[in-house]
Backbone as numpy.savetxt, mean C-alpha at the origin, in Angstrom:
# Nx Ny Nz CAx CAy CAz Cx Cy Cz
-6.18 12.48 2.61 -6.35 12.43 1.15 -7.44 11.42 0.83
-8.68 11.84 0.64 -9.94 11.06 0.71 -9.98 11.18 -0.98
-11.23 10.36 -1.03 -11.69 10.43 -2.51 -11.09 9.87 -3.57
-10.70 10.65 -4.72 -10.07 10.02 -6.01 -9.12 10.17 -5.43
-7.74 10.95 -4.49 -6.57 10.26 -4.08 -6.21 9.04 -3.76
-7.11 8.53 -2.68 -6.94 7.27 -2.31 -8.07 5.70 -2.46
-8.72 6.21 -3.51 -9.51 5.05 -4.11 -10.62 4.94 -2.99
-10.70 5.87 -1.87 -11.96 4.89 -1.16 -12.97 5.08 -2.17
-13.99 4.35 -1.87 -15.06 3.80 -1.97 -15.16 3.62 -3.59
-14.15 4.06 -4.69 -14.67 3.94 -5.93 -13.42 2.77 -6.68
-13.41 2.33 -7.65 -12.81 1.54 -8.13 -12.19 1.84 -9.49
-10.98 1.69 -9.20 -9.93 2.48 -10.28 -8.80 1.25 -10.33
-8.17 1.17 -11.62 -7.24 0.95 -12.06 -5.59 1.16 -11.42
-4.97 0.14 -11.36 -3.64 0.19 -10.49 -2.37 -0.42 -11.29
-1.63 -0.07 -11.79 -0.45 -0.73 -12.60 0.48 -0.49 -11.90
1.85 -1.33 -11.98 2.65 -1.68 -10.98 3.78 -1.53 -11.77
5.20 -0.42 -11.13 6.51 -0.99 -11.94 7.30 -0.90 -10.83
8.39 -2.03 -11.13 9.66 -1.85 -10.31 10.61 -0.89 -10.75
11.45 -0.76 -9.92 12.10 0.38 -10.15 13.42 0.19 -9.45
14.30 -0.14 -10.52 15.87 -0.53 -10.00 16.29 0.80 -9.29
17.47 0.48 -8.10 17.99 1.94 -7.54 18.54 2.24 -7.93
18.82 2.19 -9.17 20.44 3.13 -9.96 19.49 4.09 -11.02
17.65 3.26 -10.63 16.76 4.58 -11.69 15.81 5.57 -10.97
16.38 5.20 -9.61 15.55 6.38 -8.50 15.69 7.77 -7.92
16.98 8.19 -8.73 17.36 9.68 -8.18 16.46 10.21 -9.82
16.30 9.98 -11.07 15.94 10.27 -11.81 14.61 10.52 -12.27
13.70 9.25 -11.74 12.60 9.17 -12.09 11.59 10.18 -11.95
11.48 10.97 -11.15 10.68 12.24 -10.34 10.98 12.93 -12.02
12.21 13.23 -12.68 12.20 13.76 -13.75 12.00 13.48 -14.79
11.93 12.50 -15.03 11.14 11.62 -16.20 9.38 11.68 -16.01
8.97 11.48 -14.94 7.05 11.95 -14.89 7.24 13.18 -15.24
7.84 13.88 -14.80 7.90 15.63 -15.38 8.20 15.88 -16.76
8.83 15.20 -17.42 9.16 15.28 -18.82 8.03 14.43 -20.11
7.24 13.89 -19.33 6.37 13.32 -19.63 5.40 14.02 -20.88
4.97 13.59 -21.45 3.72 14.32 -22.29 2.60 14.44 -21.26
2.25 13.85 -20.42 1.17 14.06 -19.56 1.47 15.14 -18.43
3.11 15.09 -18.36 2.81 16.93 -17.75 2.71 16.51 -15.92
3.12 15.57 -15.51 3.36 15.19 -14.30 4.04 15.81 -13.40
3.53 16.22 -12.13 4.02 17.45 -11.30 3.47 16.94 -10.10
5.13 17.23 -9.05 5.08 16.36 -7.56 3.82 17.73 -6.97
2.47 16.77 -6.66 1.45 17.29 -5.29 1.78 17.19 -3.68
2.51 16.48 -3.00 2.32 16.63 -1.71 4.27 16.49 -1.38
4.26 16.81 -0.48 5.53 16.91 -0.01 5.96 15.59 0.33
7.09 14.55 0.03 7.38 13.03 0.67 7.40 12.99 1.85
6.63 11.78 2.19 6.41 11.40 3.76 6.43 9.74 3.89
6.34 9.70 5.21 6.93 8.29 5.60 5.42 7.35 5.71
5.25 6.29 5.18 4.14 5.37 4.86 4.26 4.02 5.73
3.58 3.95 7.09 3.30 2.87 7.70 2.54 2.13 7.71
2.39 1.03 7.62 1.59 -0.34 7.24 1.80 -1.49 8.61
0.21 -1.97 8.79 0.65 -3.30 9.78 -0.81 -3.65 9.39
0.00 -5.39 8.63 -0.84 -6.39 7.43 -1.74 -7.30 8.30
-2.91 -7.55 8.11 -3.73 -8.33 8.58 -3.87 -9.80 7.93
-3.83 -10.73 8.22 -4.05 -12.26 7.51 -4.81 -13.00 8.59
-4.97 -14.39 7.83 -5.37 -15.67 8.95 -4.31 -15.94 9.23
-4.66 -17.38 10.34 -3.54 -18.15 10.66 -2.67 -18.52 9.26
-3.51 -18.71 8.54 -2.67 -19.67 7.32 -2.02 -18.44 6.46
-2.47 -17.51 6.81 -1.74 -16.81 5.98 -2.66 -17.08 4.02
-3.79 -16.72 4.13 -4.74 -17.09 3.18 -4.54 -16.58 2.04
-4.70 -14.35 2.57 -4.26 -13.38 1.47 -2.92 -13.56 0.82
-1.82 -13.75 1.61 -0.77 -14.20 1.02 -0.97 -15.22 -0.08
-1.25 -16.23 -0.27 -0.97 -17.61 -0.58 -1.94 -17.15 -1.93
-3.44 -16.26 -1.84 -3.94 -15.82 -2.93 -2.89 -14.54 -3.71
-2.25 -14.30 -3.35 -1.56 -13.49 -4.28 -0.88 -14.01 -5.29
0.06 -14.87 -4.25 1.01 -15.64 -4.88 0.47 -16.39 -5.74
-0.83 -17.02 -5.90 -1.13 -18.07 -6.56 -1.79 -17.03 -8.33
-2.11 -15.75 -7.68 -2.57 -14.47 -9.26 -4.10 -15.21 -8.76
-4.55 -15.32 -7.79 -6.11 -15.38 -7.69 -6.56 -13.82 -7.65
-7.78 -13.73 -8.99 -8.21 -12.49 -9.44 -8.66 -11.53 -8.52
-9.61 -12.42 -7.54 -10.50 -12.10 -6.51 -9.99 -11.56 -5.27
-9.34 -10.96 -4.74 -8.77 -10.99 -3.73 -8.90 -10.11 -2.56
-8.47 -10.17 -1.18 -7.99 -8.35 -0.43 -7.07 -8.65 0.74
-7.10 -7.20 0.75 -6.06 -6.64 1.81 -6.21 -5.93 2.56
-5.83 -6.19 3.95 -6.09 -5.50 5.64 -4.93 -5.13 5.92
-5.52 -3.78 6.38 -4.19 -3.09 6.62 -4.58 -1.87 7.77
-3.74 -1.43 8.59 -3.80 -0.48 9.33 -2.69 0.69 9.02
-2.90 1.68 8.26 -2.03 2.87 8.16 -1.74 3.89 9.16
-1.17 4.50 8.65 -0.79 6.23 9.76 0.98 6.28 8.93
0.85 7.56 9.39 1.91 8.56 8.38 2.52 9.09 9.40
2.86 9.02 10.46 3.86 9.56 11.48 4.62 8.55 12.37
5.93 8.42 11.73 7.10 7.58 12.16 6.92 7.46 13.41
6.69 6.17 13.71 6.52 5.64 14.92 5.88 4.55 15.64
5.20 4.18 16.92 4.11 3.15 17.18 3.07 3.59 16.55
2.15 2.37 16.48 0.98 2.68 16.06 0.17 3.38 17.12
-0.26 4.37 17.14 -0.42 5.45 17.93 -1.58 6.59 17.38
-2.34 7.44 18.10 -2.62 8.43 17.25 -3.62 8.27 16.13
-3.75 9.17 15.42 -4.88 8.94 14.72 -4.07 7.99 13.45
-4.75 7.18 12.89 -4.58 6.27 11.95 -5.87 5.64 11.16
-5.55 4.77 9.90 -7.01 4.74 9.51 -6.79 2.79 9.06
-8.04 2.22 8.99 -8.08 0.55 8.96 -8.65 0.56 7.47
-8.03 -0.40 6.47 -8.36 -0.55 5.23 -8.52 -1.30 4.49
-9.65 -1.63 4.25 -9.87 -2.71 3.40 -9.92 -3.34 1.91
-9.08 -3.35 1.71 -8.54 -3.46 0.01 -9.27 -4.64 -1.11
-10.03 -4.28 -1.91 -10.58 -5.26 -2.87 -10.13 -5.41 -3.63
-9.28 -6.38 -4.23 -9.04 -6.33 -5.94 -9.89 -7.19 -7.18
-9.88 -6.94 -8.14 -10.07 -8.16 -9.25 -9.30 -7.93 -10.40
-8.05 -8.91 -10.63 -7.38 -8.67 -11.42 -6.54 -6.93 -11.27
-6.48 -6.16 -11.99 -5.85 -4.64 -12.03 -6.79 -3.53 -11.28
-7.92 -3.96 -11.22 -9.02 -2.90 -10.41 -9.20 -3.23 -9.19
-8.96 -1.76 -8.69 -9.12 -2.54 -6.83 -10.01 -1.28 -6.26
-10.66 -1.77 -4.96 -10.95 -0.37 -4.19 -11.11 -0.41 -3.04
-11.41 0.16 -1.84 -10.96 -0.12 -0.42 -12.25 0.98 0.03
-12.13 -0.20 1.39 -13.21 0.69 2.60 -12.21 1.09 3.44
-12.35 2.62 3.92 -11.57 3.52 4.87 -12.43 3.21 6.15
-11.99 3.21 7.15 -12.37 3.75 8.70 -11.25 4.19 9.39
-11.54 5.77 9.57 -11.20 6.25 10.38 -10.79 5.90 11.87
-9.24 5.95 12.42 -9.00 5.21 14.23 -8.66 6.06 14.75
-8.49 6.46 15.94 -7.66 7.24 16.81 -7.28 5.99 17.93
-6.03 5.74 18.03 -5.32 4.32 18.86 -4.64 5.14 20.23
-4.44 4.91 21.22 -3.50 5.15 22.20 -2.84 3.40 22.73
-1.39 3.28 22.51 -0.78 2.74 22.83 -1.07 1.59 22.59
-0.84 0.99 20.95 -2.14 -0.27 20.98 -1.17 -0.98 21.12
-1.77 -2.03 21.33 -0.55 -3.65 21.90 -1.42 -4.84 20.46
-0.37 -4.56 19.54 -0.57 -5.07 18.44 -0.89 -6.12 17.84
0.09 -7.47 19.28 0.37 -8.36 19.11 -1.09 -8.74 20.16
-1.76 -8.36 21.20 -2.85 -8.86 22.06 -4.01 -9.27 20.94
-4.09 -10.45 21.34 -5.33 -11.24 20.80 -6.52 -10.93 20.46
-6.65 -9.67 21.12 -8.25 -9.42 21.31 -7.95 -7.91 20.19
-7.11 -7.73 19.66 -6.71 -5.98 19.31 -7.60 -5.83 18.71
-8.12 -6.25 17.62 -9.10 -6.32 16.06 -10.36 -5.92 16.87
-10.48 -6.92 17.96 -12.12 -6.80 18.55 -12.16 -5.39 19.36
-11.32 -5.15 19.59 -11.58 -4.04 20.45 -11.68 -2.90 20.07
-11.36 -2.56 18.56 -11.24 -1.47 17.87 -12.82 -1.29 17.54
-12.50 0.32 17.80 -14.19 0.91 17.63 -14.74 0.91 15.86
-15.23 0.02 15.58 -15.60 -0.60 13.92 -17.36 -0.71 14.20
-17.65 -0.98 12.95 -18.84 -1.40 12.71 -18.88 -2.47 13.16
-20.16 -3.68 13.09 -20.03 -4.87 13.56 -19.93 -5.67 12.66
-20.72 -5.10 10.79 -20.05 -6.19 10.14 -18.78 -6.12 9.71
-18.20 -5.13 9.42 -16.29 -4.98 9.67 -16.09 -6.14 10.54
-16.08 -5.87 12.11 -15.71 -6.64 13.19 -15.70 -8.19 12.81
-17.13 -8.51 12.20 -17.29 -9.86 11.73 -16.14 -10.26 10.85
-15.75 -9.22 9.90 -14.79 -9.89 8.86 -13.75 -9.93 9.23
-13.70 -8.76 10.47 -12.14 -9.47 10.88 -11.78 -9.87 11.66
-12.73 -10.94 11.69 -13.13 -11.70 13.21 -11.92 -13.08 13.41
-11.17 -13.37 11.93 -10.47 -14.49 12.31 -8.71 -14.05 12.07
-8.37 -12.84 11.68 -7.48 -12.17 11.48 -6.30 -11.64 12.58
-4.93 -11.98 12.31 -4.01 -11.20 13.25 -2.96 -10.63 12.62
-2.62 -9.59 13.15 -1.11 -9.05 12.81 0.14 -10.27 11.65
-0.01 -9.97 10.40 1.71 -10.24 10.35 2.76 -9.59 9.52
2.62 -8.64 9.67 3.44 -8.28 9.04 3.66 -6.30 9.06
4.66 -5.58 9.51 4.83 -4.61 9.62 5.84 -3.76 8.51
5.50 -2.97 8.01 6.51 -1.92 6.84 5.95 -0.94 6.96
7.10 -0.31 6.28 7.65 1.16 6.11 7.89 1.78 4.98
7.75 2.53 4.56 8.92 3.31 3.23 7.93 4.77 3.43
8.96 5.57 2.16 8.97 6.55 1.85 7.88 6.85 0.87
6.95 7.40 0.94 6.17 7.67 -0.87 6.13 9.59 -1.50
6.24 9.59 -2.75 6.52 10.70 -3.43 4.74 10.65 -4.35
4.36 11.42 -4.51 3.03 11.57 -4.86 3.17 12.39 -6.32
2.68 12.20 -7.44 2.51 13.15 -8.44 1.14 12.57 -9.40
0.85 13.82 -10.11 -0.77 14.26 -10.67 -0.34 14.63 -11.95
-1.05 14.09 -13.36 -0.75 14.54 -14.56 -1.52 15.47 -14.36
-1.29 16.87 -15.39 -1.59 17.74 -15.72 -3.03 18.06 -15.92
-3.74 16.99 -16.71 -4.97 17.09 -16.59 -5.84 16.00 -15.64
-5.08 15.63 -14.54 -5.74 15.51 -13.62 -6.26 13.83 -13.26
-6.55 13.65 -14.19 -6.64 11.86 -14.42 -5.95 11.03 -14.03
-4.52 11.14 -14.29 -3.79 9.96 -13.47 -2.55 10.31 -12.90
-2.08 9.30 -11.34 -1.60 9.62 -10.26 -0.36 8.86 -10.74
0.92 8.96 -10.32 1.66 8.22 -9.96 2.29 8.53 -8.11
2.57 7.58 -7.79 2.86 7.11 -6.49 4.52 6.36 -6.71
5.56 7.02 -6.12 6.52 6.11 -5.97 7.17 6.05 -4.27
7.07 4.39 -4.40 7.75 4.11 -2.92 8.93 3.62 -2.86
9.71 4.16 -2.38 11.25 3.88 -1.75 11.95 3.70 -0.60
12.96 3.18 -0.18 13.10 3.08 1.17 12.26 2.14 2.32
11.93 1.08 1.47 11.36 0.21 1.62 11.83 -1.08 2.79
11.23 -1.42 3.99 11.65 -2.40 5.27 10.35 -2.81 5.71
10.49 -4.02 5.90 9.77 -5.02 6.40 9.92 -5.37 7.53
9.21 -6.01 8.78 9.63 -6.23 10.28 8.19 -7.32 10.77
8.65 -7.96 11.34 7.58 -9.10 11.95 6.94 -8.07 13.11
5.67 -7.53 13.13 5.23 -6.69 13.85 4.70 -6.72 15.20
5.74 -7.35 15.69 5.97 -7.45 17.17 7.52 -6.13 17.84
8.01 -5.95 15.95 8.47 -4.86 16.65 7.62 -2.97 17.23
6.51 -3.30 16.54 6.20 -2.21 17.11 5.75 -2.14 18.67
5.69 -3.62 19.29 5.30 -3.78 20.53 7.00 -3.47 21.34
8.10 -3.21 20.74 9.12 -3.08 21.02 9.63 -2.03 21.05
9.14 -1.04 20.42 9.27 0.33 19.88 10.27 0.68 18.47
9.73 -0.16 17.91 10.03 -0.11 15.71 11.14 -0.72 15.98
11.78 -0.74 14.54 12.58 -1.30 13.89 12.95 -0.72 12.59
14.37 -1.46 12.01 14.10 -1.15 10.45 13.56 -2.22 9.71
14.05 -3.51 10.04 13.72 -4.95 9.49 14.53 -4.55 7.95
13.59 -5.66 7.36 14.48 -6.06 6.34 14.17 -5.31 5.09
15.55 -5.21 4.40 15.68 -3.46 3.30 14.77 -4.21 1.63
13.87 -3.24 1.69 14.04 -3.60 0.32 14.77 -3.29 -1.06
15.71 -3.65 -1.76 16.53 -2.61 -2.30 15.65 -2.03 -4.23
14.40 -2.70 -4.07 13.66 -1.97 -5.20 12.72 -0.84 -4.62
12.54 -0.30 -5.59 11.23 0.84 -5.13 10.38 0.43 -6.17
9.21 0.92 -6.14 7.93 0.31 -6.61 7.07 1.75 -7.45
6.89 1.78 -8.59 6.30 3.22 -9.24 4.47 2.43 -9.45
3.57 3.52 -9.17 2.46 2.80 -8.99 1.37 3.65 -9.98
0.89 3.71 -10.78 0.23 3.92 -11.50 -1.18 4.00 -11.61
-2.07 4.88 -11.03 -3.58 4.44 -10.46 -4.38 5.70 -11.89
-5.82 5.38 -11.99 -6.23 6.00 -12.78 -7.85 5.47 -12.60
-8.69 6.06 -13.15 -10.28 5.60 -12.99 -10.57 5.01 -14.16
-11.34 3.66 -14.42 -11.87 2.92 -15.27 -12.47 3.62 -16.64
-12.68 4.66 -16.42 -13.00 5.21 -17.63 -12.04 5.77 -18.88
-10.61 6.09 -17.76 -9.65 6.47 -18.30 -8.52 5.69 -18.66
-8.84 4.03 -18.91 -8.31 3.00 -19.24 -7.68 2.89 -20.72
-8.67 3.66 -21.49 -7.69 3.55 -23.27 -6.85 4.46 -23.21
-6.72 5.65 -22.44 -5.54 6.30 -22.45 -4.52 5.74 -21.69
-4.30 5.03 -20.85 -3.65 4.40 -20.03 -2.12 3.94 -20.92
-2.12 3.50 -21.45 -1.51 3.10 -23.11 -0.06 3.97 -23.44
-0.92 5.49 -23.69 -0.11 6.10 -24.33 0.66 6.71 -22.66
0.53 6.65 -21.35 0.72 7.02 -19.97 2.24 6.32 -20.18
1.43 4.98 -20.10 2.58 4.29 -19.94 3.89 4.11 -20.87
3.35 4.12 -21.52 4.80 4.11 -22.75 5.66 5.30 -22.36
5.58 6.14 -21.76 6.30 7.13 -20.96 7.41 6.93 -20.09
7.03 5.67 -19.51 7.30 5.03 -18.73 8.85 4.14 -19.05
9.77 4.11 -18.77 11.16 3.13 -19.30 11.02 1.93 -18.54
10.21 1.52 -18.14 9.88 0.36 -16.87 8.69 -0.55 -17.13
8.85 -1.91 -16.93 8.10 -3.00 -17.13 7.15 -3.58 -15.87
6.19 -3.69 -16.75 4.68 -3.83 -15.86 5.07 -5.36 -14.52
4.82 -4.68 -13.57 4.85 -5.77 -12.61 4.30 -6.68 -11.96
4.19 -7.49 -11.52 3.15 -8.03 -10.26 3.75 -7.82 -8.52
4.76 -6.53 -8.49 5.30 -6.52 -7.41 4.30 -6.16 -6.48
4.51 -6.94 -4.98 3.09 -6.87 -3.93 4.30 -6.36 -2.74
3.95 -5.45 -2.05 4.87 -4.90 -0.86 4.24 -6.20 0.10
2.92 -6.48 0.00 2.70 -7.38 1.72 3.64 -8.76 1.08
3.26 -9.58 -0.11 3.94 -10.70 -0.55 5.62 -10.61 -0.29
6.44 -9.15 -0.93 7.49 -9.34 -0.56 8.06 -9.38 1.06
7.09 -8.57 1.50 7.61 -8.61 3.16 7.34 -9.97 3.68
6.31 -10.67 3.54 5.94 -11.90 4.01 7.11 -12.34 3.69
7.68 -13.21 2.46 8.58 -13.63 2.38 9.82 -13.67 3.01
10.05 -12.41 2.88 11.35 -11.70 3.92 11.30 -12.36 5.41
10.32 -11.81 6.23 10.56 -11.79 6.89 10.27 -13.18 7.62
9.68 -13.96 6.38 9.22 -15.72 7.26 9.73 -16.78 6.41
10.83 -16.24 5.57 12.01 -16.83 4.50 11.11 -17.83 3.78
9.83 -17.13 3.24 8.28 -18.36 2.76 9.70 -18.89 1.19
């Protein structure tokens, strides 16, 4: 899912809601009841993540602190399991609510997650390589995501559920569940142009705007920050 699905290379708008579990068997029917006419596109599938930081744990500590400027490293793939197989490396920009990300394409056999050298050895560009020249593994999750498209096409919602966190040395172990998250997260993306409608989207919405971060909450979890 390249392009306006997944924000590469262009920069779009991202709003954030939590989503208590006593409002998650419902919600799928509430985007549908919507005035915008919201209708599930892809079939639910399982969403793997393994978070890139410094030693200090830098990106973290900018989240937490609401520094505007920020990003996020991440290694995806969509088939339950090691990191394995084809997968893709991502580089997440934000400022404030607008974010956008560089894709590269991986194909991994049997990566050893936790080896020192992993970052360098991956077939990247060299100024990629440079940036993630001081970076290691911390942090591994999971969940579920449900995908839907308003009617006329403009804006996405994304909801994730089934949400676990794991210090990602379990994938050098062969997975885990780690630790549950018991919110799900409704995600709201749209293109900068389509920002004054954004408004009337949301008021659709029975749920309050968040600053929920899946890498911030897993960090926490799993290093009791």
């Amino acid at each position: 899912m390249a392009g306006s699905t997944d924000g590469t290379l262009s920069y779009r708008y991202e709003r954030k809601y939590v989503v208590p579990f006593h409002m998650l068997p419902n919600l799928g029917a509430i985007l549908r009841r919507s005035r915008f006419g919201f209708r599930e596109i892809y079939a639910e599938r399982d969403v793997l993540n393994l978070y890139f930081d410094t030693p200090m744990f830098r990106f973290y500590h900018e989240n937490v602190q609401g520094v505007a400027d920020r990003k996020k490293v991440r290694i995806r793939w969509y088939a339950d399991g090691p990191l394995s197989g084809k997968c893709r490396l991502e580089i997440k920009r934000k400022s404030g609510l607008v974010g956008a990300k560089n894709v590269y394409p991986l194909t991994l056999e049997n990566a050893d997650v936790m080896g020192l050298r992993f970052l360098e050895e991956l077939p990247l560009p060299d100024d990629v390589r440079f940036e993630l020249n001081e970076l290691r593994p911390t942090l591994f999750n999971k969940y579920k995501r449900r995908y839907f498209l308003s009617a006329d096409g403009r804006f996405r919602m994304t909801i994730d559920h089934s949400l676990h966190y794991s210090h990602p040395s379990v994938l050098s172990r062969g997975g885990g569940m780690g630790s549950p998250d018991m919110m799900a997260v409704l995600e709201l993306k749209y293109a900068h142009e389509d920002d004054c409608d954004a408004a009337y989207v949301a008021s659709d919405i029975p749920l309050q705007l968040s600053r929920k971060s899946k890498y911030v909450t897993g960090i926490s979890a799993v290093y009791n920050c």
